[in-house]
C-alpha positions in Angstrom: -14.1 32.1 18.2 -10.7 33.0 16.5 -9.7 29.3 17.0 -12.7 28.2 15.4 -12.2 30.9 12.2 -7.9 29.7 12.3 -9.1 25.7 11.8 -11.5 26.3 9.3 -9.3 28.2 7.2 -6.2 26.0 8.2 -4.9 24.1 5.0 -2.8 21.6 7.0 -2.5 17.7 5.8 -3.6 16.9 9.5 -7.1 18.4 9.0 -7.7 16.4 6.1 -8.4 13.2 6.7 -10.2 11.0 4.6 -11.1 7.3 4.6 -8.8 4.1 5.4 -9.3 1.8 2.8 -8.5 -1.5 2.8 -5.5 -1.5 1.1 -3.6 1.4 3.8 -5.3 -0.4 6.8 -3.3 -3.4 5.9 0.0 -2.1 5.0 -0.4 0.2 8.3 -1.0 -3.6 10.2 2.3 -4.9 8.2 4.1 -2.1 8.9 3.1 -1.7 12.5 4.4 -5.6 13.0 7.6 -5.3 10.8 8.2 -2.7 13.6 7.6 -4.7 16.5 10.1 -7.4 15.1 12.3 -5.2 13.9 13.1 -4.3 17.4 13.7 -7.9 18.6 15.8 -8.7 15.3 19.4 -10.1 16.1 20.4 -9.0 12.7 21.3 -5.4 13.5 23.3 -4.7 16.0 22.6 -1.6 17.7 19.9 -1.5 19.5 19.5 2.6 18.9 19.6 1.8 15.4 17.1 -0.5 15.2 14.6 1.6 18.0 15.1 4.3 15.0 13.9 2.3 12.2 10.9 0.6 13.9 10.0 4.4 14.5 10.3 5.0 11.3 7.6 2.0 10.8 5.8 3.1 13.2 4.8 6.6 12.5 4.0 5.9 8.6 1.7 3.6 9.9 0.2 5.7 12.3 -0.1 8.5 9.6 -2.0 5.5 7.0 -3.9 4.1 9.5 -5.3 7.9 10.2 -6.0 8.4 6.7 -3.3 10.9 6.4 -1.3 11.3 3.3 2.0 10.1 3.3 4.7 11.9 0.5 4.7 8.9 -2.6 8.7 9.0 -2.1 8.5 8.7 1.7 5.7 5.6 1.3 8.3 4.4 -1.7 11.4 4.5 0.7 9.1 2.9 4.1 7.4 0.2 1.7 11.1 -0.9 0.5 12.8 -0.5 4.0 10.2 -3.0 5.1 10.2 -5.2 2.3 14.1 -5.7 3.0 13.8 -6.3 6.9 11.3 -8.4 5.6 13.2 -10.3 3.6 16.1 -10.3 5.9 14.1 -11.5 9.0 12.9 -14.2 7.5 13.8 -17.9 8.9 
């Protein structure tokens, strides 16, 4: 009962999710593959590194895919990381 009354009062990001639109369901897919590659790509080195960054990838897309909110400067920063790996990956 008291962890019934402790969600409904909780005020948390991760009980509010709402509806994936279009729009985050496909920058989740594009970010979730940037990641995959990422991890493959020849261009950086380390492989620790690059494990680190397609993390990064990763868990904002599993946050927009869930129809969690992601900070604006953290989306900013992820959507620019991936444009440049992007960028950089390409043949």
């Amino acid at each position: 009962m008291i962890e019934q009354e402790v969600a409904m009062a909780s005020n948390s990001r991760y009980d509010r999710a709402r509806p994936v639109g279009e729009r985050e369901a496909a920058e989740a897919r594009a970010l979730h593959l940037i990641g995959d590659l990422v991890c493959r790509y020849p261009g950086i080195s380390d492989p620790d590194v690059a494990g680190q960054v397609a993390h990064v990838l990763h868990a904002t897309a599993i946050e927009l895919g869930n129809g969690r909110s992601v900070p604006i400067e953290v989306r900013r920063a992820v959507r620019g990381l991936a444009d440049a790996l992007r960028r950089q990956m390409q043949p």
